[in-house]
C-alpha positions in Angstrom: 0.0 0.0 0.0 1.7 3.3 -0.7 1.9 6.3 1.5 -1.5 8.1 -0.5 -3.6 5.2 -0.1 -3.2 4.7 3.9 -6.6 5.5 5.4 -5.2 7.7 8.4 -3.2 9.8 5.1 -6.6 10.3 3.9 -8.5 11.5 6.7 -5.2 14.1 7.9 -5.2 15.0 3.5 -8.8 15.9 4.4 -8.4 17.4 7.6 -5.4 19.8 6.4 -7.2 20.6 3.1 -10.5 22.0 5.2 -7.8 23.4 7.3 -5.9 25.7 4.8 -9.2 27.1 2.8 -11.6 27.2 5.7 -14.1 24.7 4.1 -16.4 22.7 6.9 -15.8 19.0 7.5 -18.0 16.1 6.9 -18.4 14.9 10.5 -19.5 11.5 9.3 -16.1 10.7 7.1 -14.6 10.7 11.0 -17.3 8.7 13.0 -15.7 5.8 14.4 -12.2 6.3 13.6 -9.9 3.5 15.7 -7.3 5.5 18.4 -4.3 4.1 16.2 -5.5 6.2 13.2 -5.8 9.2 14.9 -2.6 8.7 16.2 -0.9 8.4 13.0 -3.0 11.3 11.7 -1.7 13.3 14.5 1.9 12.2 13.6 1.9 12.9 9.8 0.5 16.5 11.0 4.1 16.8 12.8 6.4 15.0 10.1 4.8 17.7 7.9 4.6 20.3 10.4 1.5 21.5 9.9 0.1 20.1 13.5 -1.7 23.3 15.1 -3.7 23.8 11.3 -5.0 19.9 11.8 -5.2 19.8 15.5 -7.5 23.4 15.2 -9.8 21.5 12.5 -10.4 18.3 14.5 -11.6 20.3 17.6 -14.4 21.6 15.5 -15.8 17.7 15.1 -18.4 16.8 16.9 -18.1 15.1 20.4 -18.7 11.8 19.2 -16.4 12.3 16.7 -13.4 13.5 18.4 -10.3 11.5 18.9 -9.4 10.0 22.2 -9.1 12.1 25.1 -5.2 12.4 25.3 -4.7 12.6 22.0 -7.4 15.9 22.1 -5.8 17.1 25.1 -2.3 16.8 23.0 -4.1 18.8 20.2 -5.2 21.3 22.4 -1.8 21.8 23.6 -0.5 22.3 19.9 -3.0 24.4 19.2 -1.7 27.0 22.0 1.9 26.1 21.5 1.7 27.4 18.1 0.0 30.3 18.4 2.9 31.4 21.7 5.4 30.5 19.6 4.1 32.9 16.3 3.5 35.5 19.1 7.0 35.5 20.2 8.6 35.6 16.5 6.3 38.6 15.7 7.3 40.4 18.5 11.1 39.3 17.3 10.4 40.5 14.0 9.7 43.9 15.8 12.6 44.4 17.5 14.5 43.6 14.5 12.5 45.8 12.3 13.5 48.8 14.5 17.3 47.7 15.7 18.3 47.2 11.5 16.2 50.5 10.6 18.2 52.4 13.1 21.4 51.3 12.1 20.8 51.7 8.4 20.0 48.2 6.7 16.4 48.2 5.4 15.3 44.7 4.7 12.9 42.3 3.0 10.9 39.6 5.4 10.9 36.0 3.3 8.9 33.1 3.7 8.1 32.9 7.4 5.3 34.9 8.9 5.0 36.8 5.8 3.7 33.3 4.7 1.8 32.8 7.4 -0.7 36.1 6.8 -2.1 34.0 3.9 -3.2 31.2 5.9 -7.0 31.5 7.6 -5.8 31.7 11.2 -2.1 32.9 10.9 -1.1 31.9 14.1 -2.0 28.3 13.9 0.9 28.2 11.0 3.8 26.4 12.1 6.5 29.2 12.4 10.2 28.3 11.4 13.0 31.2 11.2 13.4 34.6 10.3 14.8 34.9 6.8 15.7 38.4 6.1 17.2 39.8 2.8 20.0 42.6 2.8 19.1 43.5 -0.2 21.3 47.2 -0.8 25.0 46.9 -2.0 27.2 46.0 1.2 24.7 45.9 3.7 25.3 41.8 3.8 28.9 42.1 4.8 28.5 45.7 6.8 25.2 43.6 8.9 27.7 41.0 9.7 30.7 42.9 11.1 27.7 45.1 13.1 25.9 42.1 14.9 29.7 40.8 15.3 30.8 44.4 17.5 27.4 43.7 19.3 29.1 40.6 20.2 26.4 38.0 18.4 27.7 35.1 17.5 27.5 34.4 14.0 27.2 30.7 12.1 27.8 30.2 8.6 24.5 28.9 7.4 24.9 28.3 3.4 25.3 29.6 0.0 23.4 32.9 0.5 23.0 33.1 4.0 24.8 33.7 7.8 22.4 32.8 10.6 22.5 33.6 14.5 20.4 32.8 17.4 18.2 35.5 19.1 16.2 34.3 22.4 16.0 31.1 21.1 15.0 31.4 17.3 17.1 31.1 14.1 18.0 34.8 12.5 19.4 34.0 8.8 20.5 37.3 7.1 20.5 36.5 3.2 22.9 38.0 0.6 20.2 36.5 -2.2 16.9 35.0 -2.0 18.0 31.8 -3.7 20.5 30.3 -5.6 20.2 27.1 -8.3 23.0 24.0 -8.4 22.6 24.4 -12.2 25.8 27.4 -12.7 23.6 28.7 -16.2 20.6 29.5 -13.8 22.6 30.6 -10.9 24.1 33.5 -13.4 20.6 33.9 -15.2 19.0 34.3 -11.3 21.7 36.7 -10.2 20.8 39.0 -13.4 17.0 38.9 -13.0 17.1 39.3 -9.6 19.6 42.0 -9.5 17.5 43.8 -11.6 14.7 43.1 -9.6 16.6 44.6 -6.3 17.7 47.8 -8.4 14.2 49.0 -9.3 13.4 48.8 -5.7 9.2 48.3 -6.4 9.2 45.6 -3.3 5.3 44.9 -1.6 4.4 44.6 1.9 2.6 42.9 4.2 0.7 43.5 7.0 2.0 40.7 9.8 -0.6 41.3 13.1 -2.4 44.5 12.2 0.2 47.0 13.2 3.4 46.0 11.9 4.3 46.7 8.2 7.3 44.9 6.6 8.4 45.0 3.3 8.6 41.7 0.9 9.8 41.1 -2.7 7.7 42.0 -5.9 4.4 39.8 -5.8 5.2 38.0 -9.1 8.8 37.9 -8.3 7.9 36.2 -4.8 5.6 33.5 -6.2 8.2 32.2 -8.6 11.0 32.2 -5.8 8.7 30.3 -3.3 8.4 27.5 -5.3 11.9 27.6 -6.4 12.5 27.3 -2.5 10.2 24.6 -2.3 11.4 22.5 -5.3 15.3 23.1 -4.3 14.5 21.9 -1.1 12.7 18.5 -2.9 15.7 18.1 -5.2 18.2 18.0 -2.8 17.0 16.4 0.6 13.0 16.5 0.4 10.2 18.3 1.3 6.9 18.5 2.9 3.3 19.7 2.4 3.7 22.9 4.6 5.7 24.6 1.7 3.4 23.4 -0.5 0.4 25.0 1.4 2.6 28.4 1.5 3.0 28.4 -2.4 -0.8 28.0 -3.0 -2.2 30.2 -0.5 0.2 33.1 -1.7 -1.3 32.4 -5.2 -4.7 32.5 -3.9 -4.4 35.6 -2.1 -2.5 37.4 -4.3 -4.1 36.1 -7.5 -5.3 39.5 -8.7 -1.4 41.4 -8.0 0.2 38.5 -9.8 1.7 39.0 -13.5 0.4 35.6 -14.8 2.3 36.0 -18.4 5.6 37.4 -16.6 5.4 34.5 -13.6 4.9 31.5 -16.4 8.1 32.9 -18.8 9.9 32.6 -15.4 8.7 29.6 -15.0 9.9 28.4 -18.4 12.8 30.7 -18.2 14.6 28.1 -15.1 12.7 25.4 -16.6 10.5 24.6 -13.7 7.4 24.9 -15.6 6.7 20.7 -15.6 7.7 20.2 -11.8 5.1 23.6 -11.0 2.5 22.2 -13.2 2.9 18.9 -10.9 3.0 20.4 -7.7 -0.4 22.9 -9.0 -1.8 19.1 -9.9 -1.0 17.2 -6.5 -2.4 20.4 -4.8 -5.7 20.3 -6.7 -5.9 16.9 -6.6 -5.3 16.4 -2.7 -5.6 19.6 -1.1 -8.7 20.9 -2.8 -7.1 23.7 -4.5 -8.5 25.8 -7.2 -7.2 25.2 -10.3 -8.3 29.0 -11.6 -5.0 30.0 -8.9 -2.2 28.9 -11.2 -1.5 31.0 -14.1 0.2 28.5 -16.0 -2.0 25.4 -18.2 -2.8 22.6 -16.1 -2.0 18.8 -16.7 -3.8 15.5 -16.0 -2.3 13.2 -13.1 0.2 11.0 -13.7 2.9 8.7 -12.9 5.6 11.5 -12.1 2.7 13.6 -9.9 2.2 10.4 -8.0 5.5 9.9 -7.5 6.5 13.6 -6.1 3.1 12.9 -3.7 4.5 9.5 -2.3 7.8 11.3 -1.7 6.1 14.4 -0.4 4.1 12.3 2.1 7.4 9.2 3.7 9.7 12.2 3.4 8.0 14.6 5.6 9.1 18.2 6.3 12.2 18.9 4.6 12.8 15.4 4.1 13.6 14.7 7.8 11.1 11.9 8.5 12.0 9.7 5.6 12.3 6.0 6.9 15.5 4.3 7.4 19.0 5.8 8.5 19.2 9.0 9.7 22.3 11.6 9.2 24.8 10.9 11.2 26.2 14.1 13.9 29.5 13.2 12.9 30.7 16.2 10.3 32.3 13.9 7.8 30.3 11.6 7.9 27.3 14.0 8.0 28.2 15.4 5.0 28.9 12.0 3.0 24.9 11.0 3.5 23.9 13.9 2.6 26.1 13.7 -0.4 24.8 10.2 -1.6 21.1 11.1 -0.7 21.5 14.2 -2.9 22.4 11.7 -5.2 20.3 9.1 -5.0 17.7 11.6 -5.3 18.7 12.9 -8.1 18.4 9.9 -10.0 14.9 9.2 -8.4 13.7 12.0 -10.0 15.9 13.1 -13.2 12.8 12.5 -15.1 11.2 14.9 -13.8 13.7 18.0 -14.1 16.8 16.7 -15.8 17.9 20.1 -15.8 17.4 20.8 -11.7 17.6 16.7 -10.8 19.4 15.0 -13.3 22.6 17.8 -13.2 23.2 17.2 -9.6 25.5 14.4 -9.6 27.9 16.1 -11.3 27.7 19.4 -9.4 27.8 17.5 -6.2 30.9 15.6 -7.2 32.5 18.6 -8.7 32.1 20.4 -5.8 33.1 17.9 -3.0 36.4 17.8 -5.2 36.7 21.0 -4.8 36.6 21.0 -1.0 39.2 17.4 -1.4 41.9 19.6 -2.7 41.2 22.9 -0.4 42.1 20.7 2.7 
């Protein structure tokens, strides 16, 4: 039986789907549900990290259709958890807002609670870390050597970003939104988005009624979300949170959205196909309109399956995925995550041979690299 046709993966598909557009639930699809179901409902909300939205829909069931007692106690305690912890970052986000302004480096909010303002009941979305964008010439390296003199402690965190803890939640400063393993899109994406930086036309959003932060272009920022999301599926996996933050920005913003200029983008990085798969799987099993996507639909089919199965074992980010986990070890560490890249790769060249079927020649070329720097 694969991972879409498991009973308890249809009932949590239904839950999160009534969840994320605000439809009503049929109480009767959940009368009689056995307490090992809802318990494995309860932990594909968390491998997908999307617990507080499911938890809030199954307290609306009727009494005698509500889960066991501890597992609704357990949902009730999500429920709050969530909503403390979305509190906390806004109030973050505040303080940040005020101590950059002052010292001169304007910013641009991404993904995060900027995604979260698109969701029904914002605080119930699972809140991860504060991704900021220095987006004016210097300010990435000049932010650095500020938060250094303020005596922060600073991690290297990737290609395009330096991260740092703040009272307990993950601060990554960005140099870039994004960046592609393919080197012809990675100098194409520098060019368009440099030029998108220069003109400066960036939105904004309003996060809890008072506070007002700026965000990239709408059309701009629905293209990079799913390139986030699909990088992310390339390389390790992903889950169905990211997916829920792609469509609901599309929803919301439908009307703001340059549908002609966001498709040549698409085709532009070649990322129509996996786009038109992920607009299919999110029709298909989160009840999603298909008038959202400004790009032509397809029919299922074997690869949208596929992506859905992997979407579903893998979990958020890929962490849940059954069998051996990374190892703490740094060498070792970096050797699984090497060879999952890769298997991965292969898994899905099909799909994107230009994203997925590259990557085992980027990966070796740049592990190389490191080989003959130490």
């Amino acid at each position: 039986m694969s991972a879409i046709e498991k009973p308890a993966n249809s009932h949590f598909l239904r839950l999160l789907s009534a969840a994320i557009w605000g439809h009503p639930l049929e109480a009767s699809d959940f009368e009689g549900i056995d307490k090992s179901i809802w318990n494995e409902i309860a932990s594909m909300a968390q491998r997908q990290s999307v617990r507080a939205l499911v938890a809030d829909k199954v307290l609306l069931l009727p009494a005698d259709c509500l889960p066991p007692s501890d597992i609704t106690l357990r949902f009730i305690s999500v429920i709050e958890q969530t909503k403390n912890a979305n509190r906390v970052m806004i109030n973050l986000l505040k303080e940040l807002q005020e101590e950059y302004t002052r010292a001169g480096f304007p910013f641009l909010l991404l993904k995060g609670l900027a995604n979260g303002v698109n969701y029904p009941e914002p605080l119930l979305r699972n809140p991860g870390d504060i991704d900021l964008l220095l987006y004016k010439k210097g300010d990435y390296e000049r932010t650095r050597e500020w938060l250094t003199q303020k005596g922060v402690d600073i991690e290297p965190g990737g290609v395009v970003h330096y991260k740092y803890d703040r009272n307990g939640i993950a601060v990554e400063n960005h140099s870039h939104t994004t960046y592609f393993n393919n080197r012809r899109y990675n100098q194409r994406f520098a060019r368009v988005e440099e030029a998108i930086l220069t003109k400066g036309d960036f939105a904004t959003v309003d996060i809890d009624g008072e506070t007002s932060v700026s965000v990239l272009p709408m059309t701009f920022n629905a293209f990079f979300l799913f390139q986030h999301l699909f990088h992310h599926f390339v390389n390790f996996g992903v889950g169905l949170r990211q997916v829920c933050d792609w469509v609901l920005f599309l929803h919301k913003h439908q009307a703001e959205i340059d549908g002609d200029e966001f498709t040549r983008l698409a085709k532009q990085f070649a990322l129509l196909y996996p786009m038109q798969l992920f607009a299919r799987i999110a029709v298909d099993y989160l009840g999603t309109p298909e008038a959202i996507f400004p790009f032509p639909m397809i029919p299922n089919n074997r690869h949208a399956d596929k992506v859905m199965c992997d979407l579903l074992e893998g979990g958020n980010f890929g962490f849940h995925r059954p069998g051996k986990k990374r190892p703490d070890e740094k060498m070792a560490g970096m050797w699984f995550s090497f060879v999952t890249t890769i298997k991965r790769s292969i898994k899905f060249a099909d799909i994107s041979p230009q994203h997925c079927g590259i990557l085992p020649f980027t990966k070796l070329i740049n592990r190389l690299k490191i080989g003959f720097k130490h």
